[in-house]
N, CA, C and O atoms as a printed pandas DataFrame, in Angstrom:
     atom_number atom_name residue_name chain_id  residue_number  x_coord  y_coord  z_coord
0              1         N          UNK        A               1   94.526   77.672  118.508
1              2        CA          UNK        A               1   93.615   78.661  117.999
2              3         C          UNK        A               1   94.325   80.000  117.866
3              4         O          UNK        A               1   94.055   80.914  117.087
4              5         N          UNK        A               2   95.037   79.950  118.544
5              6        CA          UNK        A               2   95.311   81.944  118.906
6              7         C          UNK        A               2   96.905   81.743  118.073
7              8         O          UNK        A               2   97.435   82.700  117.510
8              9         N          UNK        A               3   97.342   80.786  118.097
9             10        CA          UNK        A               3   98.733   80.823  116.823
10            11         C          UNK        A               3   98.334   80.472  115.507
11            12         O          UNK        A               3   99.159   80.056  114.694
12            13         N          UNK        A               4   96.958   80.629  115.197
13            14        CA          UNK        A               4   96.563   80.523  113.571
14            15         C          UNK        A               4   96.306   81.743  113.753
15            16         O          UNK        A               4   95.670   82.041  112.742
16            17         N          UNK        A               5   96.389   82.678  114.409
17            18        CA          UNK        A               5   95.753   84.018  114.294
18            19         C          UNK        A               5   96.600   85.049  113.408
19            20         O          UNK        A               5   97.775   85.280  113.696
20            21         N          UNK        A               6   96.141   85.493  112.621
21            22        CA          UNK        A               6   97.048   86.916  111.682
22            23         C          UNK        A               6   96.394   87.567  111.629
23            24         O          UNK        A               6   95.167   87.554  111.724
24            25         N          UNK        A               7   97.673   88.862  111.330
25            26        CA          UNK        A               7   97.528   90.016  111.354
26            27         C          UNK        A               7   97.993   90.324  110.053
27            28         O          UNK        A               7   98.896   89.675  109.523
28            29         N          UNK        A               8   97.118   91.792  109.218
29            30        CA          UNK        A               8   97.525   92.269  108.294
30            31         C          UNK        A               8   98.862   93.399  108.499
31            32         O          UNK        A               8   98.840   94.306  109.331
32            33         N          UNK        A               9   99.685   93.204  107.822
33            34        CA          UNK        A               9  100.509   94.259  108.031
34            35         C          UNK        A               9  100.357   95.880  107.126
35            36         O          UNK        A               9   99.690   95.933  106.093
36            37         N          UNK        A              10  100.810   96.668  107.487
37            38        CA          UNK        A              10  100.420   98.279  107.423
38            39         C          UNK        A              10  100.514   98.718  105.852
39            40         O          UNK        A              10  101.544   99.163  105.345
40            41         N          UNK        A              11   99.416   98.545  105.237
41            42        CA          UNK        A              11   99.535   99.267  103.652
42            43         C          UNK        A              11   99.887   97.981  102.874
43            44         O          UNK        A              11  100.535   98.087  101.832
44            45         N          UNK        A              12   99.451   96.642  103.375
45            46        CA          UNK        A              12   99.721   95.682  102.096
46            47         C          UNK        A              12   98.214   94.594  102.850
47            48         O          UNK        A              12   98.426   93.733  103.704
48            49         N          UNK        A              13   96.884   94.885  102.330
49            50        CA          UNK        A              13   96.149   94.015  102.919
50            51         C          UNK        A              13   95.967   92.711  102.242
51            52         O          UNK        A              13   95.386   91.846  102.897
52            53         N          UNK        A              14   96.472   92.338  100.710
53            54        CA          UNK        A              14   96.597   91.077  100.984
54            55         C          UNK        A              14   97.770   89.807  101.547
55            56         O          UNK        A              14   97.909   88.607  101.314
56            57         N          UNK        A              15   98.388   90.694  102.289
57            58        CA          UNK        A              15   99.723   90.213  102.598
58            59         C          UNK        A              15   99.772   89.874  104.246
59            60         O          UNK        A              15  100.240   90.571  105.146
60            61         N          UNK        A              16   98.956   88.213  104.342
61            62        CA          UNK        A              16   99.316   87.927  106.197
62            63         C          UNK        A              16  100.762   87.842  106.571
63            64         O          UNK        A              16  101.679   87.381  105.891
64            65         N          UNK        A              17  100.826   88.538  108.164
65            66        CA          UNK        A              17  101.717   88.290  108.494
66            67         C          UNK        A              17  101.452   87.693  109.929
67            68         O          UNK        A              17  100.415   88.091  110.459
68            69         N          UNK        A              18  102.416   86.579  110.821
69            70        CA          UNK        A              18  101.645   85.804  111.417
70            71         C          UNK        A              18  102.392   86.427  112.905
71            72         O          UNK        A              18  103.604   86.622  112.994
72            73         N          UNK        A              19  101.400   86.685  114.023
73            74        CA          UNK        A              19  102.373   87.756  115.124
74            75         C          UNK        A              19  103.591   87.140  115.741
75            76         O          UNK        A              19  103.908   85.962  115.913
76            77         N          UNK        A              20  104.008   87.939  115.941
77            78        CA          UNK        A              20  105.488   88.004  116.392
78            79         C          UNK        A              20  105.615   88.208  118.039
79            80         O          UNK        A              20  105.966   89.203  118.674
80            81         N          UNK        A              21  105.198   86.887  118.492
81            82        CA          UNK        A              21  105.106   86.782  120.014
82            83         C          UNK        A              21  106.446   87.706  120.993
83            84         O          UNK        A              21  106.286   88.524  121.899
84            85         N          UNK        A              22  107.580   87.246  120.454
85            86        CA          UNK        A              22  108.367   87.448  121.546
86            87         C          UNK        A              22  108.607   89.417  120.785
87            88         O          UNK        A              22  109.498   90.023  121.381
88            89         N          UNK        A              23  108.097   90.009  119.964
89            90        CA          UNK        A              23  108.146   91.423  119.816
90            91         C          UNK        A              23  107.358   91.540  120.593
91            92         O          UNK        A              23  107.882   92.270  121.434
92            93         N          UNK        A              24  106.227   91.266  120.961
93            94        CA          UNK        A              24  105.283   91.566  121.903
94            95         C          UNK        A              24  105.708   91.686  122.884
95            96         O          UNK        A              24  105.756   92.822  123.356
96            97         N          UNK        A              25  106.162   90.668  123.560
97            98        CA          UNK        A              25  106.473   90.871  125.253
98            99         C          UNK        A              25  108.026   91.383  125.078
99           100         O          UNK        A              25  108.546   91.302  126.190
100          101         N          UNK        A              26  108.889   91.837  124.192
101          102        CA          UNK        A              26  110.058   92.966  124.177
102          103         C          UNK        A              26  109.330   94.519  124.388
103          104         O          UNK        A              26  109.627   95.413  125.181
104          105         N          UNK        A              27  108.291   94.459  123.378
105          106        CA          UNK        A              27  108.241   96.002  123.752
106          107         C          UNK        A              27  107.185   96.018  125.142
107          108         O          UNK        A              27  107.366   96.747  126.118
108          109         N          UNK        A              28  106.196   95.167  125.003
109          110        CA          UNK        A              28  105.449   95.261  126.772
110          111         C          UNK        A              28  106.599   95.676  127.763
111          112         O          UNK        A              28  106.514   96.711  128.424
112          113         N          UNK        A              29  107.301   95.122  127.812
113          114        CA          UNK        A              29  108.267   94.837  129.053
114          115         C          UNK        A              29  108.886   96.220  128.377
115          116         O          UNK        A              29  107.854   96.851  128.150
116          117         N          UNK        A              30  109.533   96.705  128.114
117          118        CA          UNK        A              30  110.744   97.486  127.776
118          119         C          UNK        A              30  110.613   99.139  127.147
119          120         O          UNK        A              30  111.355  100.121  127.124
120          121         N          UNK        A              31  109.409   98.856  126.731
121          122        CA          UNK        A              31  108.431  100.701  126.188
122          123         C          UNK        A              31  107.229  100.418  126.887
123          124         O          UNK        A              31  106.434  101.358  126.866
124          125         N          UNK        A              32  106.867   99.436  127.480
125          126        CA          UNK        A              32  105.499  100.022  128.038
126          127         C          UNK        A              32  105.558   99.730  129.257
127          128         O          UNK        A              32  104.931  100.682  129.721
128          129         N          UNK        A              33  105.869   99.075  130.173
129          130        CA          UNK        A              33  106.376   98.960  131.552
130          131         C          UNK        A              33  105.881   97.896  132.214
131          132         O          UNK        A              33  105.801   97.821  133.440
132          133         N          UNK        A              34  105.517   96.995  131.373
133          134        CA          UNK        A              34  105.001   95.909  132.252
134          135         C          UNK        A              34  105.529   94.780  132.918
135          136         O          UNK        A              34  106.408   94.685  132.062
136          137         N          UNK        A              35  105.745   93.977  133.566
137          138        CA          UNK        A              35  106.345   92.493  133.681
138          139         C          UNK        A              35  106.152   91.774  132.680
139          140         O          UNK        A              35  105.359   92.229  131.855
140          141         N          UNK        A              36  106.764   90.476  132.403
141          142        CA          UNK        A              36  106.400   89.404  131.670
142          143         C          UNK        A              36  105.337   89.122  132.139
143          144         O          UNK        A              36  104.345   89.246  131.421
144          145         N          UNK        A              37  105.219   88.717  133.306
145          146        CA          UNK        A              37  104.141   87.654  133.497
146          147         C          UNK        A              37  102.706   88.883  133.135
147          148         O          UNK        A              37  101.712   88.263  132.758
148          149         N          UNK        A              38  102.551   89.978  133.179
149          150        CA          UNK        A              38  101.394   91.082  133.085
150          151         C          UNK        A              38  101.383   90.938  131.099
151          152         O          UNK        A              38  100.310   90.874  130.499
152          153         N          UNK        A              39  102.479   90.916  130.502
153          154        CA          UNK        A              39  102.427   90.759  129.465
154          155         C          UNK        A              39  101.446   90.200  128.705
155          156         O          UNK        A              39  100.511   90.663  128.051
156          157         N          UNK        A              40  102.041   88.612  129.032
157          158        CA          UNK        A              40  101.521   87.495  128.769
158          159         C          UNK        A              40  100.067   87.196  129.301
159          160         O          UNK        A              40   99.561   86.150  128.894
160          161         N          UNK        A              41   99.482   87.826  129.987
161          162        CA          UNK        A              41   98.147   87.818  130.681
162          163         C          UNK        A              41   97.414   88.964  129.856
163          164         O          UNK        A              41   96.207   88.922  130.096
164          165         N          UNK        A              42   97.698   89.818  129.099
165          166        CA          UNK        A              42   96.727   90.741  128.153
166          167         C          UNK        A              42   96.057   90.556  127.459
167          168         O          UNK        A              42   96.702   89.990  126.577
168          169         N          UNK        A              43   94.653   90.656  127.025
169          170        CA          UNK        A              43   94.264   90.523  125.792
170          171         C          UNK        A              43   94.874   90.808  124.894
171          172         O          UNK        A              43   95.454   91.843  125.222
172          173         N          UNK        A              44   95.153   90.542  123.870
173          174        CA          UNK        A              44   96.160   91.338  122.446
174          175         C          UNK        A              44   94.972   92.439  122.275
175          176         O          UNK        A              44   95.429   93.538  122.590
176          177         N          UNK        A              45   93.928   92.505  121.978
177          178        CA          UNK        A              45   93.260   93.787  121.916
178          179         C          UNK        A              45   93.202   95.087  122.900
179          180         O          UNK        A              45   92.687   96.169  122.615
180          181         N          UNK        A              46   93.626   94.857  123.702
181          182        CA          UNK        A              46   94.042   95.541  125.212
182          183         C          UNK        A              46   95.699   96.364  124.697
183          184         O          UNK        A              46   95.942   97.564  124.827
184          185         N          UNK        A              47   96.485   95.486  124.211
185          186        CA          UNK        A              47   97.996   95.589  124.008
186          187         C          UNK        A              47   98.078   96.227  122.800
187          188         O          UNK        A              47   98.877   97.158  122.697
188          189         N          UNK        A              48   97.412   95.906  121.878
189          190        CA          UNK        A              48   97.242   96.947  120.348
190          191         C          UNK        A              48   96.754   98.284  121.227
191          192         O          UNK        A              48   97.500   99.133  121.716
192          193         N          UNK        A              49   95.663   98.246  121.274
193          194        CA          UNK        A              49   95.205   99.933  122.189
194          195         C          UNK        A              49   96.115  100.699  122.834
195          196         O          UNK        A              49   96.134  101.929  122.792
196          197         N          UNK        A              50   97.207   99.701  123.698
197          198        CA          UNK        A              50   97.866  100.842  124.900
198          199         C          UNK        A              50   99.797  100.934  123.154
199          200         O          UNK        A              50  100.536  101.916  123.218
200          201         N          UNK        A              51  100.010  100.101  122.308
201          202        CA          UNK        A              51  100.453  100.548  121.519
202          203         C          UNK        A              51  100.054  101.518  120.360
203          204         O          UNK        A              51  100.971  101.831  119.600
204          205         N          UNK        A              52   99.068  101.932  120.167
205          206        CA          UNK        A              52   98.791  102.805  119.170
206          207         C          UNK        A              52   98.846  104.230  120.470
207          208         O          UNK        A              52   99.568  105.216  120.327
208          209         N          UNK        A              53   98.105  104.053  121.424
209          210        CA          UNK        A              53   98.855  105.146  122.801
210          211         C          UNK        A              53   99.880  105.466  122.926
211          212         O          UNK        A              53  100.170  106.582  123.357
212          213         N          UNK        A              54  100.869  104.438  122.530
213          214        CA          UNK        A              54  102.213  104.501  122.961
214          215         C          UNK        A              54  102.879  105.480  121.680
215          216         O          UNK        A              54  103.531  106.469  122.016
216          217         N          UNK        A              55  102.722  105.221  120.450
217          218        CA          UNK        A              55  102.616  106.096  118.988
218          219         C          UNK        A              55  102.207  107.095  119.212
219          220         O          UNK        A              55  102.962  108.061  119.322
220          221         N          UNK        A              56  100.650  107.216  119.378
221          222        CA          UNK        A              56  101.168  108.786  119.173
222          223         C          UNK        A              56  101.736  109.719  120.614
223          224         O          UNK        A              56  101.804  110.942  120.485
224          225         N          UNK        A              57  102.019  109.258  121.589
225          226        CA          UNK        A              57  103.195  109.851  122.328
226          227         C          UNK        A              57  104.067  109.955  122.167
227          228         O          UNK        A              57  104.656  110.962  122.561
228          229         N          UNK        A              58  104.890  108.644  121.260
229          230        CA          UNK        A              58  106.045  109.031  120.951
230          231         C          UNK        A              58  105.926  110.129  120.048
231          232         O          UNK        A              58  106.548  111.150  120.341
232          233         N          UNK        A              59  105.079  110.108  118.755
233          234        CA          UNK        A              59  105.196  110.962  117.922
234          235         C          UNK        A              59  104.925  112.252  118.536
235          236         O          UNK        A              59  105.340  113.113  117.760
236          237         N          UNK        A              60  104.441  112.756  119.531
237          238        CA          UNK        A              60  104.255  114.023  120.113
238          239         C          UNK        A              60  105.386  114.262  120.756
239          240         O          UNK        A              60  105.608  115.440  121.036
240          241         N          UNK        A              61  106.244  113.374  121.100
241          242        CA          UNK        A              61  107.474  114.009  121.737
242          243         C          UNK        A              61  109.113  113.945  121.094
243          244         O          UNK        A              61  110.180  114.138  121.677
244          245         N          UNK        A              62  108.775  113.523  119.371
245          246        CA          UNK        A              62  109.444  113.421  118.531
246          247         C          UNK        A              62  109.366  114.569  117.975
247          248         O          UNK        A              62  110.481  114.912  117.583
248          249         N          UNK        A              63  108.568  115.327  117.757
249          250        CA          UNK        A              63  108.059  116.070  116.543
250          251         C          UNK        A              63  107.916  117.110  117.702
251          252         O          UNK        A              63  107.030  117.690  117.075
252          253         N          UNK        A              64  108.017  117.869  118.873
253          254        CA          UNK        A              64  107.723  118.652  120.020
254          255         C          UNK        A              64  106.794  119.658  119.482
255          256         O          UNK        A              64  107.186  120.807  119.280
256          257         N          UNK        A              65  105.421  119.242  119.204
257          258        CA          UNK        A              65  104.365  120.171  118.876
258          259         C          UNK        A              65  103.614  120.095  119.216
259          260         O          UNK        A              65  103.373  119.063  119.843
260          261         N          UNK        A              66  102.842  120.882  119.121
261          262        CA          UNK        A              66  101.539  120.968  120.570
262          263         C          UNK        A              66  100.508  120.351  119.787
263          264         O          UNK        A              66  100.555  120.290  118.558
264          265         N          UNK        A              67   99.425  119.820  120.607
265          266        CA          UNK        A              67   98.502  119.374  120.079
266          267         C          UNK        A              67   97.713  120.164  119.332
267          268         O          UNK        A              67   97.667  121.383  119.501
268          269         N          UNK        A              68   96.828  119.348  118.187
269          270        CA          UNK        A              68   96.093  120.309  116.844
270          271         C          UNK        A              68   95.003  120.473  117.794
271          272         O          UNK        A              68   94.704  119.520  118.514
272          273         N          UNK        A              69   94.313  121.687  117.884
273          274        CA          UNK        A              69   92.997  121.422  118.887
274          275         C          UNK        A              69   92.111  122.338  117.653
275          276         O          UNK        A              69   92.365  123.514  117.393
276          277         N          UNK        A              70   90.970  121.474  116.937
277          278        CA          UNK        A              70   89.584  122.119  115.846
278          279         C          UNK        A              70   89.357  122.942  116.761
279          280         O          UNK        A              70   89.396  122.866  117.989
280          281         N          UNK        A              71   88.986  124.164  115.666
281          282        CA          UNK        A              71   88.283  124.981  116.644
282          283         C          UNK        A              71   86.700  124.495  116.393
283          284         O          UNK        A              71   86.384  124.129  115.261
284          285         N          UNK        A              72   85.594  124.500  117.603
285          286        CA          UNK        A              72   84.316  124.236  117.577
286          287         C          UNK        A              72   83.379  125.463  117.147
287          288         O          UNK        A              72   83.432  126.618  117.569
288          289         N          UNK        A              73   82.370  124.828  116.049
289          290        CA          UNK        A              73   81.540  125.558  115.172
290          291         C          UNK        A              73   80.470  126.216  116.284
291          292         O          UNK        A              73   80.066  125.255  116.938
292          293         N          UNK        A              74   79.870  127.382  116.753
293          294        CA          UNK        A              74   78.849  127.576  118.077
294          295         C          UNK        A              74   77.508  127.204  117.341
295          296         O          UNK        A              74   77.080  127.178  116.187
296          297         N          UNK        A              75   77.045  126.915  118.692
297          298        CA          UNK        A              75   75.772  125.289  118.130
298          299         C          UNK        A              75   74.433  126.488  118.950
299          300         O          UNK        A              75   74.291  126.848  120.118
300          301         N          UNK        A              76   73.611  126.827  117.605
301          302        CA          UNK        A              76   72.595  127.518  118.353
302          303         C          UNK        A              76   71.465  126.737  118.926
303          304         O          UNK        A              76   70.582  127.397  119.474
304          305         N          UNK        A              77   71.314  125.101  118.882
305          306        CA          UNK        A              77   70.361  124.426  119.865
306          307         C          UNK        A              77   70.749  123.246  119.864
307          308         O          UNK        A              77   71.598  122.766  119.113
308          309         N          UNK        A              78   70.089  122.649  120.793
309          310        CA          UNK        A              78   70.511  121.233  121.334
310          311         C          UNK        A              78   70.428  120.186  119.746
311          312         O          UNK        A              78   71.086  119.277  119.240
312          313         N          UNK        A              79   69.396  120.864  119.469
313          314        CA          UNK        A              79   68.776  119.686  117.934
314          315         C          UNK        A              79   69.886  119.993  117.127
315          316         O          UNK        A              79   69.963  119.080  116.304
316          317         N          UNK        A              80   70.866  120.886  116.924
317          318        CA          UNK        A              80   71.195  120.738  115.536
318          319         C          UNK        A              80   72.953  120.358  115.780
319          320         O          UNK        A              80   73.905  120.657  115.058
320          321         N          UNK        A              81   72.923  119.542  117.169
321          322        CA          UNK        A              81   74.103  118.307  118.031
322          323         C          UNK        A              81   73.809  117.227  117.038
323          324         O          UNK        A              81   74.355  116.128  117.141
């Protein structure tokens, strides 16, 4: 079941690509700090989440810029939240 599983790859959606197990547990283990065996025990939806985390950290410490912070519009009552 879970090796018929695909994924679209980035900016081509009719184009499957089918996952790439052992990239997975290279970067778990090696950019994100886990063991194999913690690896291999993740949900993949768990492991996408803490990699798109892992992005934009890197990109914040690639690019050394501070975070964009909106400035907030002042809210004259609860109703118009």
């Amino acid at each position: 079941m879970l090796l018929n599983k695909k994924i679209l790859t980035k900016g081509a959606e009719d184009e499957e690509k089918p996952i790439d197990f052992p990239w997975l547990i290279y970067f778990g283990m090696n950019k994100l700090g886990f063991s194999y065996r913690e690896v291999g025990q993740m949900y993949f939806g768990f492991w996408a989440d803490l990699y798109e985390t892992y992005k934009k950290q890197y990109n914040f410490e690639i690019k050394r810029a501070a975070y964009r912070v909106d400035e907030m519009e002042p809210v004259s009552s609860l109703s118009a939240l």
